[in-house]
PALUM-96936 format. One record per residue (C-alpha): residue number from 0; residue in one letter; x, y, z. Coordinates in pm, whole numbers. Layout:
(pt NUM,'A',(X,Y,Z))
...
This chain:
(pt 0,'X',(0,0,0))
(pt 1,'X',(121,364,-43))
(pt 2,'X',(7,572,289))
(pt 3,'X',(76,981,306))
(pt 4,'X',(128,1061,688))
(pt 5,'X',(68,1399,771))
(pt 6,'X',(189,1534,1111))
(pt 7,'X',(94,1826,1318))
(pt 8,'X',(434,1818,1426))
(pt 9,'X',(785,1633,1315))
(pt 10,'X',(773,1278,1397))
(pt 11,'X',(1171,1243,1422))
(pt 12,'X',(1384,1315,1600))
(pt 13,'X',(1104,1179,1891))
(pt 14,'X',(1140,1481,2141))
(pt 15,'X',(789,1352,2292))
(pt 16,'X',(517,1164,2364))
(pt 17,'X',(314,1264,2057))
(pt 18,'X',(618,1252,1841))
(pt 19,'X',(706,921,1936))
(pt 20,'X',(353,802,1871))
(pt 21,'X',(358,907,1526))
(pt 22,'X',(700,768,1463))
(pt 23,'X',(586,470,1602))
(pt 24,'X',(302,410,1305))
(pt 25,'X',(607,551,1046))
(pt 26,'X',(790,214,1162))
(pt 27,'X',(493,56,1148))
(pt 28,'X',(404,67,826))
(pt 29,'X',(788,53,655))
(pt 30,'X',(846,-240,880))
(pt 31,'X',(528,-407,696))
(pt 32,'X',(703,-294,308))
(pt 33,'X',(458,-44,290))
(pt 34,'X',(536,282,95))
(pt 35,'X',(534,559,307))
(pt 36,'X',(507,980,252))
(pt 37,'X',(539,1207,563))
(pt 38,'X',(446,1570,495))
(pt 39,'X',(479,1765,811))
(pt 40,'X',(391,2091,1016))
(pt 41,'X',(703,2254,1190))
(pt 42,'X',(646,2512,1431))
(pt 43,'X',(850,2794,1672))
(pt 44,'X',(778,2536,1946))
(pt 45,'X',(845,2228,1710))
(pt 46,'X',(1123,2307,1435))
(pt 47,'X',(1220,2046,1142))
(pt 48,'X',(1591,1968,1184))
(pt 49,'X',(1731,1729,944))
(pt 50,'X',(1997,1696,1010))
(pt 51,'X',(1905,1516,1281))
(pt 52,'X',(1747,1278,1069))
(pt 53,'X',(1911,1007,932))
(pt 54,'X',(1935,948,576))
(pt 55,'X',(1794,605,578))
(pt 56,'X',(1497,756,718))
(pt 57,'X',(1494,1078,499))
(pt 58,'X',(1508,791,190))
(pt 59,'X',(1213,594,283))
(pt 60,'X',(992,882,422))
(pt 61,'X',(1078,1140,148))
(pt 62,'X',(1004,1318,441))
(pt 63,'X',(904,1785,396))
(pt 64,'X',(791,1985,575))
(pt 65,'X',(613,2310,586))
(pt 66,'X',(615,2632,831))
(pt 67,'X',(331,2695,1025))
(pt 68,'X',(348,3004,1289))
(pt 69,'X',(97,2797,1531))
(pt 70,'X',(71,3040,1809))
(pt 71,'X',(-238,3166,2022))
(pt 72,'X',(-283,3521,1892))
(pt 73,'X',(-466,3726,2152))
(pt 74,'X',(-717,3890,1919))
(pt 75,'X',(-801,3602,1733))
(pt 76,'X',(-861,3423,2063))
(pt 77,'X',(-1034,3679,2190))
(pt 78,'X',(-1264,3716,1869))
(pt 79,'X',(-1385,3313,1916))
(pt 80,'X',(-1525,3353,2216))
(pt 81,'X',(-1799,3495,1992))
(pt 82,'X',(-1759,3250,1713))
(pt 83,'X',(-1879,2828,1697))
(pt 84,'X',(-1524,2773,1495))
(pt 85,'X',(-1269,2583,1668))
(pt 86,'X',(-982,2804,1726))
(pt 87,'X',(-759,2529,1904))
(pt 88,'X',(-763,2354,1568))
(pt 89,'X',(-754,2662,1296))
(pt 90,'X',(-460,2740,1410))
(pt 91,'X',(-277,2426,1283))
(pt 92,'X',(-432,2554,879))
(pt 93,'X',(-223,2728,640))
(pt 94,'X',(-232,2810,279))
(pt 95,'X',(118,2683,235))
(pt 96,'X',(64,2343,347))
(pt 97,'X',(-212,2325,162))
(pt 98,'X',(-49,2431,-129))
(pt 99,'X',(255,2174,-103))
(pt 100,'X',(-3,1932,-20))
(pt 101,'X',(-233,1963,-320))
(pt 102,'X',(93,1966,-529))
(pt 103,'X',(198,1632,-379))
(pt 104,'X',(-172,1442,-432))
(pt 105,'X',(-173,1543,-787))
(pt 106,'X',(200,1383,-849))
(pt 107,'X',(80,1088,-636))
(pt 108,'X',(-191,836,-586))
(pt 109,'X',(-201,742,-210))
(pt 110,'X',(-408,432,-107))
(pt 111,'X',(-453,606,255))
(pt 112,'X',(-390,937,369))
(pt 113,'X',(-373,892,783))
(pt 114,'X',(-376,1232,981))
(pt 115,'X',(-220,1220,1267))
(pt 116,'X',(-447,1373,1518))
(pt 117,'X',(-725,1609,1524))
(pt 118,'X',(-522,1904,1402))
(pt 119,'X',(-497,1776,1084))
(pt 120,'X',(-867,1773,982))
(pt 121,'X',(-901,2156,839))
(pt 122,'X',(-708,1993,542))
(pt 123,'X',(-974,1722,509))
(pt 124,'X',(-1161,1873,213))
(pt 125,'X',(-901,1967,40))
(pt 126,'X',(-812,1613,63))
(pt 127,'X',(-1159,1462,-97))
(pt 128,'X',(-1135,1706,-385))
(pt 129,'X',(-772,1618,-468))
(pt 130,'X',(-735,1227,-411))
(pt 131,'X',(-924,884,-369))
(pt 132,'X',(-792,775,-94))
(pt 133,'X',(-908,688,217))
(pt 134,'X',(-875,883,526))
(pt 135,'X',(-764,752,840))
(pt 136,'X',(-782,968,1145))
(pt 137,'X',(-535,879,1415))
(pt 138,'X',(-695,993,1704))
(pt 139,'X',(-412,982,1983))
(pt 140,'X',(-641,1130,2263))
(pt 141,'X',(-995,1239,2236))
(pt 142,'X',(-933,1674,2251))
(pt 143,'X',(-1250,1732,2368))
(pt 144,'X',(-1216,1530,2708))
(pt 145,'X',(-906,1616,2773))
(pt 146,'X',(-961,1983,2766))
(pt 147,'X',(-1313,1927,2994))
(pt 148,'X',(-1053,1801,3250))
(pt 149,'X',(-857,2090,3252))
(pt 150,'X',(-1155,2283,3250))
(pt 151,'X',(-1285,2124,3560))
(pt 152,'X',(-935,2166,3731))
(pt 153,'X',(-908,2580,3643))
(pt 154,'X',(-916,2800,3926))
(pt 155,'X',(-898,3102,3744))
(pt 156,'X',(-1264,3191,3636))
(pt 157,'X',(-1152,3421,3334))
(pt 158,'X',(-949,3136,3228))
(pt 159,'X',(-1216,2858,3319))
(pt 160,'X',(-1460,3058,3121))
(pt 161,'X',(-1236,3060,2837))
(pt 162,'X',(-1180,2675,2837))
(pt 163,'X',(-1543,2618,2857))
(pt 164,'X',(-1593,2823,2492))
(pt 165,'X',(-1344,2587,2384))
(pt 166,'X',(-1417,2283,2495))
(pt 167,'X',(-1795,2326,2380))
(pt 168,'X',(-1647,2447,2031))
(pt 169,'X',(-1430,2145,1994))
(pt 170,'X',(-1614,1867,2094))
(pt 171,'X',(-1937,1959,1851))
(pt 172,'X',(-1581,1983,1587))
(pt 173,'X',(-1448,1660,1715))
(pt 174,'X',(-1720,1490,1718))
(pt 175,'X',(-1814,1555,1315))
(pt 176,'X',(-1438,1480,1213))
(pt 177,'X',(-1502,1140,1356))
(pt 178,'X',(-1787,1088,1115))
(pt 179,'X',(-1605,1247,824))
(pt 180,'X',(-1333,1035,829))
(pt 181,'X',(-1322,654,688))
(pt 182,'X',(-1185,525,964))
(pt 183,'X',(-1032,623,1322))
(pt 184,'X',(-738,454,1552))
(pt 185,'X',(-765,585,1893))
(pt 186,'X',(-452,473,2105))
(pt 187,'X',(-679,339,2398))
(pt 188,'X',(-1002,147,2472))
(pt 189,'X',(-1104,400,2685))
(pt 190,'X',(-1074,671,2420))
(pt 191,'X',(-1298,424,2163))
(pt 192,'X',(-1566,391,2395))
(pt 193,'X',(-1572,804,2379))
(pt 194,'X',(-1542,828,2051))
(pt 195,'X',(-1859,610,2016))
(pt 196,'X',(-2065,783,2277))
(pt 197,'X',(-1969,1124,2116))
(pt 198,'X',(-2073,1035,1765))
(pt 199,'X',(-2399,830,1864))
(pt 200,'X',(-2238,531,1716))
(pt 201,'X',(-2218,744,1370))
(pt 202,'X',(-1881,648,1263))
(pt 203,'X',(-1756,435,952))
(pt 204,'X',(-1469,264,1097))
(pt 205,'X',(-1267,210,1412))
(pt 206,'X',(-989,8,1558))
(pt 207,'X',(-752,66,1857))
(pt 208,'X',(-358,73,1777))
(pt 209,'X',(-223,134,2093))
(pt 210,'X',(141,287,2092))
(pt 211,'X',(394,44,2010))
(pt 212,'X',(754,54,1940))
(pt 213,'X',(1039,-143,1950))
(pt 214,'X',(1095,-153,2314))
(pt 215,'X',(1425,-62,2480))
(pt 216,'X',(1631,-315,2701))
(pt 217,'X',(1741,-252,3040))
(pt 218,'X',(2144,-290,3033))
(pt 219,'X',(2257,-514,3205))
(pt 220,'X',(2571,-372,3325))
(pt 221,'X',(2391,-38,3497))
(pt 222,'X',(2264,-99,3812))
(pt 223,'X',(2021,150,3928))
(pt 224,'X',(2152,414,4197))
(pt 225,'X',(1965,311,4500))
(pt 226,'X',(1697,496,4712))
(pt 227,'X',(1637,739,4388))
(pt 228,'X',(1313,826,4251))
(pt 229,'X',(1280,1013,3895))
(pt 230,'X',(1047,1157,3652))
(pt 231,'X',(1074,1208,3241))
(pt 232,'X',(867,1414,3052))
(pt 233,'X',(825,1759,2807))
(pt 234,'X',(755,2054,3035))
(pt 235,'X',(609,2237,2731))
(pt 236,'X',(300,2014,2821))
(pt 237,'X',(109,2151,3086))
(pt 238,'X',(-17,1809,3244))
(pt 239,'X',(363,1738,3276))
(pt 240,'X',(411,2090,3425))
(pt 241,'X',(101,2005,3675))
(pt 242,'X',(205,1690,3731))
(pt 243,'X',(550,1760,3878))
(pt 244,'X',(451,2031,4054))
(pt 245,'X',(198,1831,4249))
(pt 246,'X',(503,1548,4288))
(pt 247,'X',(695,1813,4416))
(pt 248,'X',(471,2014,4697))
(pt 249,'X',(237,1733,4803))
(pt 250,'X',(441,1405,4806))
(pt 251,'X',(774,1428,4776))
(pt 252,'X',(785,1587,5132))
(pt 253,'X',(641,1308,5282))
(pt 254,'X',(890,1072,5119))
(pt 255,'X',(1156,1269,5304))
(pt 256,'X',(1023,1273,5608))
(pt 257,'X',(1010,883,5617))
(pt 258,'X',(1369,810,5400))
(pt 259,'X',(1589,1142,5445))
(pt 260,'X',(1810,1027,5235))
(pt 261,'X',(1592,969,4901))
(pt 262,'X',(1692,1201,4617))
(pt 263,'X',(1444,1299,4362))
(pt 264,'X',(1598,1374,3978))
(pt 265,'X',(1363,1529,3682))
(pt 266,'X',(1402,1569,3382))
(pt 267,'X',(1249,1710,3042))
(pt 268,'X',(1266,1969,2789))
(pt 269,'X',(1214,2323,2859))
(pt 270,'X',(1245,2253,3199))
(pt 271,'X',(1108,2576,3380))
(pt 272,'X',(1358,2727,3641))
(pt 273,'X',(1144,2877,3911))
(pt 274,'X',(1071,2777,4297))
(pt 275,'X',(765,2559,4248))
(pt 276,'X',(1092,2283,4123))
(pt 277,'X',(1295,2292,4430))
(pt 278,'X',(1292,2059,4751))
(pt 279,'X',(1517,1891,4980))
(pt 280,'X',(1736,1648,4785))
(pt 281,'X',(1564,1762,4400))
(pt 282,'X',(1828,1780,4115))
(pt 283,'X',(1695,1931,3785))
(pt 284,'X',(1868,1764,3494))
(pt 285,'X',(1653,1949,3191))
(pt 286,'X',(1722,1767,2880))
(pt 287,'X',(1878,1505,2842))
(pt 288,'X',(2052,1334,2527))
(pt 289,'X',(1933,961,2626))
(pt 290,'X',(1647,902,2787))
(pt 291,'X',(1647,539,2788))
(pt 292,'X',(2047,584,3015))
(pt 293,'X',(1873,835,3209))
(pt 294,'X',(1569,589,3321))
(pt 295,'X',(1846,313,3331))
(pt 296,'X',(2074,517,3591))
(pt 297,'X',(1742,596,3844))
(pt 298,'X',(1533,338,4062))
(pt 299,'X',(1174,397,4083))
(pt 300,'X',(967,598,3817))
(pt 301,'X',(681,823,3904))
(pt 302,'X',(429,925,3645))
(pt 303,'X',(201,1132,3846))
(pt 304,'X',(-57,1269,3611))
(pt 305,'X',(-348,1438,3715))
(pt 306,'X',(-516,1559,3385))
(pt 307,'X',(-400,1437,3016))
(pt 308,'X',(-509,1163,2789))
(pt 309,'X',(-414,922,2541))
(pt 310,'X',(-151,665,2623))
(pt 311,'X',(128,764,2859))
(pt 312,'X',(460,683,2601))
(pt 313,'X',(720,759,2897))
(pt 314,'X',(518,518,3101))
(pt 315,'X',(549,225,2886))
(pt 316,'X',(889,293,2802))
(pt 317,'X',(990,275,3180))
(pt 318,'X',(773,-75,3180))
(pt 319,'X',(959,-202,2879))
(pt 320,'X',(1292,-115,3069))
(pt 321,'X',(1184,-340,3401))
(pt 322,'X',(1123,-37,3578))
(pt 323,'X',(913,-6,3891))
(pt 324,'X',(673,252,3890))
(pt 325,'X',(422,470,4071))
(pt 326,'X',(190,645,3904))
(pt 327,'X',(-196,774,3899))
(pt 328,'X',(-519,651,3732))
(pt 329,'X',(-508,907,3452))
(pt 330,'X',(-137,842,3421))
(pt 331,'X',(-218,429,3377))
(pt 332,'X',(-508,474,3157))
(pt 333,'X',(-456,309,2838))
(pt 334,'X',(-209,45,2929))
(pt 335,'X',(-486,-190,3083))
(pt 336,'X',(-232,-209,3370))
(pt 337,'X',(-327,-307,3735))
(pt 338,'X',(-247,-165,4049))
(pt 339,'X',(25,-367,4226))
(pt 340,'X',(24,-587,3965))
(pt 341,'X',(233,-438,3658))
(pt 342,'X',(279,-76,3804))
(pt 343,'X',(152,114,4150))
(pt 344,'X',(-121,294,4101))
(pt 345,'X',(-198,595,4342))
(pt 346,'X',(-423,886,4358))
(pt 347,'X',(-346,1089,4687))
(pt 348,'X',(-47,1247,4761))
(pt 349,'X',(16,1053,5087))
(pt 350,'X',(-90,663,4908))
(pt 351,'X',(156,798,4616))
(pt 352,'X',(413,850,4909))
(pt 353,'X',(395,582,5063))
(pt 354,'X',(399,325,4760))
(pt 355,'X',(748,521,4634))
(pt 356,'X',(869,446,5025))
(pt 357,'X',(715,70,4949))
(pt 358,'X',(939,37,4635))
(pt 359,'X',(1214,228,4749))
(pt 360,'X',(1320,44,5088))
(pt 361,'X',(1213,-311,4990))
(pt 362,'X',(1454,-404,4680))
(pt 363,'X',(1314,-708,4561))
(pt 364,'X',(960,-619,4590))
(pt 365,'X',(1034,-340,4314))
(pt 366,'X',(1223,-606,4144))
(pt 367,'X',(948,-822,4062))
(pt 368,'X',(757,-559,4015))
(pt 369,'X',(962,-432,3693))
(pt 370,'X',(990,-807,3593))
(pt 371,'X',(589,-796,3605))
(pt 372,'X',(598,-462,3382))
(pt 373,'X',(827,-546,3081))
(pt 374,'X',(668,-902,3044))
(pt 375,'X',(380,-668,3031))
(pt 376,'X',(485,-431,2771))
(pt 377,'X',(657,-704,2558))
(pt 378,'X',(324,-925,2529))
(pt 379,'X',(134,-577,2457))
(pt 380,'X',(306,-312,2321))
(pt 381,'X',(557,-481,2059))
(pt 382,'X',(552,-354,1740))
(pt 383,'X',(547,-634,1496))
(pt 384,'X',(227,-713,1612))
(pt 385,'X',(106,-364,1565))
(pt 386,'X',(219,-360,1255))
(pt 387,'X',(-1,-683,1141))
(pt 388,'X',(-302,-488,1299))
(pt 389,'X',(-210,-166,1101))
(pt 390,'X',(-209,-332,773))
(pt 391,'X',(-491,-541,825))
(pt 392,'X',(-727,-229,906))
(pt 393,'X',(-582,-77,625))
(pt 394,'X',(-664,-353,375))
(pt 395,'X',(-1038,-420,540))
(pt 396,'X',(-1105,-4,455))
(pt 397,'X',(-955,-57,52))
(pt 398,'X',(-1132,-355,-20))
């Protein structure tokens, strides 16, 4: 099959989460002998660098990308608080990408076109008029409920009453892309069941593809400092930003108070330097150059996630490196993981404590744990069996 990919962001090199995700499909489908195009969006926040790309990759991606200033401009923000449109998602359109886009479908004949989240759609028309192909919405959370939660969790009532226009505006947006498209593949179960309760059961085709990748191994000759705890994760996402802080003021005192001698190391792009990131025994790495050494050199994981959705990529990395973790029930939704079982699972600030003092002074427990976790993540998130389900959707919407 020949696929065109088009990103609201570069998929390599995988700076995050999302990234990661879409590079994940990318390998996907050129692991099957597919033929694959990626067109992409760069942005301020999100710049195209190739040469940080190899040229293996560059070769079988033919891989271009187009400048799109993405940024929230007050007066236009301002102005759709009187307006149905969906401003979260205009801003992603531009008559340059569609330009280089229409140029591309009449040179080419795709088989699918997927787009890679919901900030892709304002270049779904543009799409039917210019190519047969079917459209395959990759839906990697569902927008709408993930901005109600932050919505629900905004103190500010300026701000709150801002997020409410927007969620509102979205989800009546979301919720027709879903029946636009020919088919969707939402990361998570939970995020299907959504999609089908927002659409009425309206929708052509769907089929979960949870994030998969080739998964990391631990090595063999690190062993992890002891009595350290650690986090991962882009601070240019607010959940992240949230998360950590809440990590920070609510539980990590409580660790000290019980092991004095813990130390706590974060890390992540655009790591903000303020006082809501200090503590006793904190060290602030920023970003790193290998994540996978970084989670390798550090004991126990915490993903403590209080709004967000999708399918937690950090998380199942740390799983697929034998890695015992702690995190919360929006930070463990997708994985079909269960408390005590595969990770700890923890929702107030003095359980979270006390499972990181669980894991931290009894060695062998966490062992097993992050035995429990990568068998896990091997038998679930592999991606040669993602791939099968990839191309097998694919075929079932091209018959």
């Amino acid at each position: 099959m020949r696929i065109l990919q088009l990103t609201p962001k570069p998929p390599v090199p995988a700076v995050d989460g999302g990234a990661l995700a879409m590079n994940s499909v990318t390998e996907c489908l050129l692991h099957a002998g597919h033929e694959v195009k990626v067109l992409c969006i760069e942005t301020r926040k999100h710049p195209f660098l190739p040469e940080k790309i190899s040229a293996a990759y560059k070769t079988a991606t033919k891989i271009e990308a187009v400048f799109v200033n993405t940024e929230i401009k007050i007066g236009s923000a301002f102005s759709n608080l009187f307006s149905s449109s969906c401003y979260n998602v205009e801003r992603f359109y531009s008559q340059e990408f569609e330009n280089k886009l229409i140029e591309i479908l009449q040179k080419e004949t795709y088989d699918i076109i997927q787009l890679e989240s919901l900030y892709m759609m304002p270049y779904f028309d543009v799409i039917r008029k210019n190519s047969k192909a079917k459209i395959v919405l990759r839906a990697h959370n569902v927008e709408a409920h993930l901005w109600n939660r932050r919505t629900l969790q905004e103190k500010n009532a300026l701000k709150k009453k801002w997020f409410e226009h927007l969620t509102k505006n979205l989800f009546t947006y979301e919720a027709e892309a879903f029946t636009k498209v020919d088919g969707i593949l939402p990361i998570t179960a939970e995020d299907e069941r959504t999609i089908t309760e927002m659409t009425k059961g309206k929708i052509n085709s769907i089929e979960v593809l949870p994030f998969a990748m080739t998964l990391p191994e631990m090595k063999a000759e690190i062993k992890p400092k002891p009595f350290t705890v650690f986090h991962i994760g882009a601070m240019d996402w607010q959940p992240n930003v949230e998360g950590v802080t809440w990590l920070l003021k609510e539980v990590w005192p409580k660790v000290i108070a019980t092991i004095p001698h813990a130390e706590l190391h974060l890390a992540g792009r655009d790591f903000p330097v303020d006082e809501r990131f200090t503590g006793v025994s904190v060290f602030i790495h920023g970003e790193i150059e290998n994540a996978f050494d970084f989670m390798n050199e550090y004991s126990i994981m915490t993903v403590p996630l209080l709004t967000g959705g999708g399918m937690r990529v950090k998380l199942v990395e740390g799983m697929a490196l034998g890695k015992a973790i702690v995190t919360t029930s929006i930070g463990a939704e997708g994985t079909n993981t269960e408390n005590e079982k595969q990770v700890m699972i923890k929702n107030s600030p003095a359980d979270f404590a006390t499972a990181i003092c669980q894991l931290l002074n009894n060695e062998i427990y966490a062992r097993e744990l992050g035995v429990r976790a990568k068998e896990f993540a091997k038998t679930n998130f592999d991606s040669a069996a993602a791939s099968k389900k990839l191309t097998d959707f694919y075929s079932s919407l091209i018959k």
